[in-house]
C-alpha positions as CSV (number, residue, x, y, z in Angstrom):
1,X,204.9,225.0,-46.5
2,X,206.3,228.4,-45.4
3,X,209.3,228.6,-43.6
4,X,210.5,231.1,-41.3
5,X,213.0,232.2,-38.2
6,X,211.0,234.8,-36.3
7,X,212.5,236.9,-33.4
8,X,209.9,237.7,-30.6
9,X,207.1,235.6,-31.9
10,X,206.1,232.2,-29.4
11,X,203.2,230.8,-30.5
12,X,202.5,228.7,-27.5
13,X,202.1,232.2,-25.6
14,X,199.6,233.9,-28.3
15,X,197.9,230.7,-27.9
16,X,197.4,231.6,-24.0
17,X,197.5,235.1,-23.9
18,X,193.6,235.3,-24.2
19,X,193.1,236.8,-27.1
20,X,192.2,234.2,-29.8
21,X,189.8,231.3,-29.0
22,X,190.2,229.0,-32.0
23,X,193.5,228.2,-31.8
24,X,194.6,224.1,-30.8
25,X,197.6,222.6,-29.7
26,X,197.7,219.3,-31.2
27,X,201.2,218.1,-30.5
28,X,204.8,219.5,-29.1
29,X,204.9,223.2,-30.7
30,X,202.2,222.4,-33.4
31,X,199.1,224.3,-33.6
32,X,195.8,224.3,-35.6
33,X,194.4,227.9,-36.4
34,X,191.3,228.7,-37.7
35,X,190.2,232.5,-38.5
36,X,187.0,233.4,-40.2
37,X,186.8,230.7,-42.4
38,X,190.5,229.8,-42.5
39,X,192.5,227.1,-41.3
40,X,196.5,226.7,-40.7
41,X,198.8,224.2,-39.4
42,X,202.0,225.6,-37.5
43,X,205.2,223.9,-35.8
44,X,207.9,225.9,-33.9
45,X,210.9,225.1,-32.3
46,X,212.6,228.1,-30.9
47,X,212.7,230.5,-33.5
48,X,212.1,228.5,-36.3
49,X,208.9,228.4,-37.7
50,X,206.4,226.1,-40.7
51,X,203.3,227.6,-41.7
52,X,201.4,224.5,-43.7
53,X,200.3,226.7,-46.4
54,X,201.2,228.1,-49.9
55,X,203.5,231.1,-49.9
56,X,200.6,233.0,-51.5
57,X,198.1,232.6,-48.4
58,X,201.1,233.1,-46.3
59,X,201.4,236.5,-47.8
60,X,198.1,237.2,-48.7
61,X,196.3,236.8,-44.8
62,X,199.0,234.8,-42.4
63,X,201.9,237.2,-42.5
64,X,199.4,239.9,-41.9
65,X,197.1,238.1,-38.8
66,X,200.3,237.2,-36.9
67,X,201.7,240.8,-37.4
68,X,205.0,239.8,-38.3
69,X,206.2,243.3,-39.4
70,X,205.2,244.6,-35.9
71,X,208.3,246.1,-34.2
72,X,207.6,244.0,-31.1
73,X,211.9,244.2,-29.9
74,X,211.3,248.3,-30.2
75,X,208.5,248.1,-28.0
76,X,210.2,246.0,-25.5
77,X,213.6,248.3,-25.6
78,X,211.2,251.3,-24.8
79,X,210.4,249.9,-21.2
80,X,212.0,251.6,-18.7
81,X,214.9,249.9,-17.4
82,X,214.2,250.3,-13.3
83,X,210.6,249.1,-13.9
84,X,211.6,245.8,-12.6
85,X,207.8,244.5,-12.9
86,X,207.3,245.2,-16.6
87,X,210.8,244.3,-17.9
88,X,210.3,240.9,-16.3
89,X,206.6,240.9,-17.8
90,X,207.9,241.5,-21.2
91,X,210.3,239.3,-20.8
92,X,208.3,236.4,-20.1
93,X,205.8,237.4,-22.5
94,X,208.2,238.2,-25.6
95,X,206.7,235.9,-27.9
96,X,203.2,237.5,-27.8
97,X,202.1,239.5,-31.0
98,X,198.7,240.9,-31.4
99,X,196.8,239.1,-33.6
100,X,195.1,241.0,-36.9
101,X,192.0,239.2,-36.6
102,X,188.2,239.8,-37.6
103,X,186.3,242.8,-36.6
104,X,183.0,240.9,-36.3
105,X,184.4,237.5,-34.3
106,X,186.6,239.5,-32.0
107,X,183.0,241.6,-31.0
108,X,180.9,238.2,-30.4
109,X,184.2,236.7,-28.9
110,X,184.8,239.6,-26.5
111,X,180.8,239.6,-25.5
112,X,180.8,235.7,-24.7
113,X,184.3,235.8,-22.8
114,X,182.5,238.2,-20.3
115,X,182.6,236.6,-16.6
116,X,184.2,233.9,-17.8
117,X,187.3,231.5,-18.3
118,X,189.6,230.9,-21.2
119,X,189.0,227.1,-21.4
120,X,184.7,227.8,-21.5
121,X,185.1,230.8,-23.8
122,X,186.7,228.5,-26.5
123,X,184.2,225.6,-25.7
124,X,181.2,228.5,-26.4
125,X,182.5,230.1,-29.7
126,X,182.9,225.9,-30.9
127,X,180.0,225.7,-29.9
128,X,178.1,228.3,-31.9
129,X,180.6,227.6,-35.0
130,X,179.2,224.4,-35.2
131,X,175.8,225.1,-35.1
132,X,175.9,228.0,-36.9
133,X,179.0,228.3,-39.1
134,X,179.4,227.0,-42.6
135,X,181.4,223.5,-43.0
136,X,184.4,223.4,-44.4
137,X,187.1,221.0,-44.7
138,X,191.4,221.1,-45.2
139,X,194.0,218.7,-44.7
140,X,190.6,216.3,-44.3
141,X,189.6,217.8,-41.1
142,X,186.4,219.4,-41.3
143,X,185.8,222.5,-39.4
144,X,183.5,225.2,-39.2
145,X,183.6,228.8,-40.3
146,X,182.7,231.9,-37.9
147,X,179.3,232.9,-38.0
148,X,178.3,235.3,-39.7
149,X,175.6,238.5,-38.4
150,X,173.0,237.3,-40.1
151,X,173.3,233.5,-39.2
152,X,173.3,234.5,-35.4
153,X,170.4,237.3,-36.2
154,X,168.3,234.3,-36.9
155,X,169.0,232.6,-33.6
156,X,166.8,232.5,-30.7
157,X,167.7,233.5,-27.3
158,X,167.4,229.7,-26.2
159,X,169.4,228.2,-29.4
160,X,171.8,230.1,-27.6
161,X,171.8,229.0,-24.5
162,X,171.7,225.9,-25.3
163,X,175.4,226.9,-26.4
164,X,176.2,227.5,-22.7
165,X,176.8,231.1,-23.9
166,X,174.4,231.4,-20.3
167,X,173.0,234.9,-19.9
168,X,175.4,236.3,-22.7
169,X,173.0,235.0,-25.4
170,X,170.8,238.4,-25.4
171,X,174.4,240.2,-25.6
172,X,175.4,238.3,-28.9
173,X,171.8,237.9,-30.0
174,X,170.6,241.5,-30.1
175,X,174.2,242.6,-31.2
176,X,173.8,240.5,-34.3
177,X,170.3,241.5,-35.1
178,X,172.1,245.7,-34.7
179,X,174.8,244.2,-37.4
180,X,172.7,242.1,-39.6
181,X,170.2,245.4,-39.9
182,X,173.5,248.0,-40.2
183,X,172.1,249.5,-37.1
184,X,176.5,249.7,-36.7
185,X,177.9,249.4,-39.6
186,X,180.8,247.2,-38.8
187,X,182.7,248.3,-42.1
188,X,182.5,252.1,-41.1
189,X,183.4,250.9,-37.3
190,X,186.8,249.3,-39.4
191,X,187.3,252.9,-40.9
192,X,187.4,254.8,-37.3
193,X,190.2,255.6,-35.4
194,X,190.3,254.5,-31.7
195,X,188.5,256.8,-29.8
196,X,185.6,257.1,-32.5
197,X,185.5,253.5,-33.1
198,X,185.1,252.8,-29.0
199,X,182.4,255.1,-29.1
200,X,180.8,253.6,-32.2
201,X,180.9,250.0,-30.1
202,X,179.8,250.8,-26.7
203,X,176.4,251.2,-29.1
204,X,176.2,247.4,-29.5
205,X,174.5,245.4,-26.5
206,X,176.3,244.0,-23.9
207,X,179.5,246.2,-24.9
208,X,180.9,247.8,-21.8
209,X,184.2,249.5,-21.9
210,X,186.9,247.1,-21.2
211,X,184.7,244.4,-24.1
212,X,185.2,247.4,-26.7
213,X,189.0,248.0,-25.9
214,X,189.3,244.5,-26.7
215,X,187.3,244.6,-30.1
216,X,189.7,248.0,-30.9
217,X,192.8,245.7,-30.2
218,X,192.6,242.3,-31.2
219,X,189.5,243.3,-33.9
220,X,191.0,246.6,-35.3
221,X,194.9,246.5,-34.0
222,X,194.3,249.7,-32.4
223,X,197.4,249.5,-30.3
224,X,196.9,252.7,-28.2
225,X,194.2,250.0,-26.5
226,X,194.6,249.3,-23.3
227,X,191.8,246.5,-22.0
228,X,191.2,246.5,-18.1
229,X,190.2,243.7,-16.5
230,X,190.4,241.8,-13.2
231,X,193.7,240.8,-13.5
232,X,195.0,243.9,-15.1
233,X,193.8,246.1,-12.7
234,X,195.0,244.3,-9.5
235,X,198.0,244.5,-11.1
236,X,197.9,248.7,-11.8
237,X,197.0,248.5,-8.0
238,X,200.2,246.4,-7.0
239,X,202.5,247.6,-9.2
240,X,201.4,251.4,-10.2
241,X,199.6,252.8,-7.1
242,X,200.4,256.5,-8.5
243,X,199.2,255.7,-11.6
244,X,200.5,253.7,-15.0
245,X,202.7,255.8,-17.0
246,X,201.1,255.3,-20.3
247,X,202.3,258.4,-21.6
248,X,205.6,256.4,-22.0
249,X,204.3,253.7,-24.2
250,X,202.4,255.9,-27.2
251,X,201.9,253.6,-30.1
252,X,202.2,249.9,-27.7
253,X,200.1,250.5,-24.9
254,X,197.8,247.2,-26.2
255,X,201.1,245.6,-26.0
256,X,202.6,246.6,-22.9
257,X,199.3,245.1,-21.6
258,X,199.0,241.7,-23.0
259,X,202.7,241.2,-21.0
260,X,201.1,242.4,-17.8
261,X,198.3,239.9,-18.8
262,X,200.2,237.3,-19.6
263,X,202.3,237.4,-16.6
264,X,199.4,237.9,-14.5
265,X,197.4,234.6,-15.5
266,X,200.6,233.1,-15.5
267,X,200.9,234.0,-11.7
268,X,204.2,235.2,-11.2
């Protein structure tokens, strides 16, 4: 077990910030994580943090997926003072980092979470882990991995369906099948800077523009991403009718929008 005091870093709030969809509370401030093929246990209370792991996989992949180098207090002190909206956004939202996760999951992820709700999106990518991921076991809990392209590729439109991945199947089918065959070459994609990167996705099926910001920023950590959805834009509308000074936020714009997100779906 690793043990840690982190500033800015609440992992009940990355939990329901909408950006990761295997992720399980299982008791007061402990969570199950599973990425790729990994699994972790974590417990917080306040700042204080225990990641059930060895120090080596902490260092090797945790440290790195939860971005704890990020300079999350530096891009909360940049917010301007009178922007009464945003300051109480990030406040509420201080414990949100963006997570370092997989290129490939975050693009089948983003593609199923179209048109829909947190709670289904996480029932869909069980869903297709189970049927299609490899089994694995820790802690003796067996789990399942993330798919990979070509275990999706050899789907059928209906297998997934039958997923209640509803008219999104083609999206994540023919997307796989483009992988699988290097019609995108998701390891060049990982190369690319943002703008040629977005580009490089909006080839893949199904990928609009606010699905390939998210790929850029929870697959790539692209921070200069700045998703719009529903929520975000009603809230541009409120909030910024003259426009969203971005220019301000170089470098955290990805941030500055998961605490508009966050306190958006939170309602306040």
């Amino acid at each position: 077990m690793v043990q840690k005091k982190i500033s800015n870093f609440d992992i009940r709030q990355i939990h329901t910030s909408g950006q990761c969809f295997r992720m399980e509370e299982i008791g007061e401030g402990e969570f199950r994580i599973l990425a790729g093929s990994r699994y972790l246990k974590i417990r917080q209370r306040e700042e204080n943090c225990e990641f059930f792991c060895s120090r080596e996989k902490f260092e090797d992949f945790w440290s790195n997926y939860f971005d704890l180098e990020g300079d999350y207090a530096g891009c909360i002190a940049s917010i301007d003072p009178e922007d009464t909206y945003l300051t109480g956004a990030a406040r509420m939202g201080s414990g949100i980092r963006i997570l370092r996760q997989d290129l490939w999951e975050m693009i089948v992820t983003f593609l199923i979470s179209q048109q829909n709700h947190i709670a289904r999106i996480r029932r869909c990518v069980e869903n297709i882990c189970r049927r299609y991921g490899r089994e694995m076991e820790a802690e003796g809990l067996r789990y399942y991995a993330f798919p990979t392209p070509e275990a999706l590729a050899g789907a059928t439109e209906q297998e997934l369906r039958d997923c209640n991945l509803g008219y999104r199947s083609k999206y994540v089918l023919q997307t796989a099948r483009s992988v699988a065959a290097k019609e995108v070459d998701l390891e060049l994609v990982a190369r690319m800077d943002y703008p040629a990167a977005r580009r490089e996705l909006l080839r893949l099926y199904g990928v609009g523009e606010k699905v390939a910001d998210c790929i850029c920023l929870f697959g790539m950590h692209c921070l200069e991403a700045f998703p719009v959805d529903t929520h975000i834009r009603q809230a541009l509308k409120k909030h910024y009718p003259v426009g969203f000074p971005m220019e301000r936020y170089m470098g955290c714009q990805g941030v500055i929008q998961q605490y508009i997100f966050y306190r958006e779906l939170m309602g306040q």
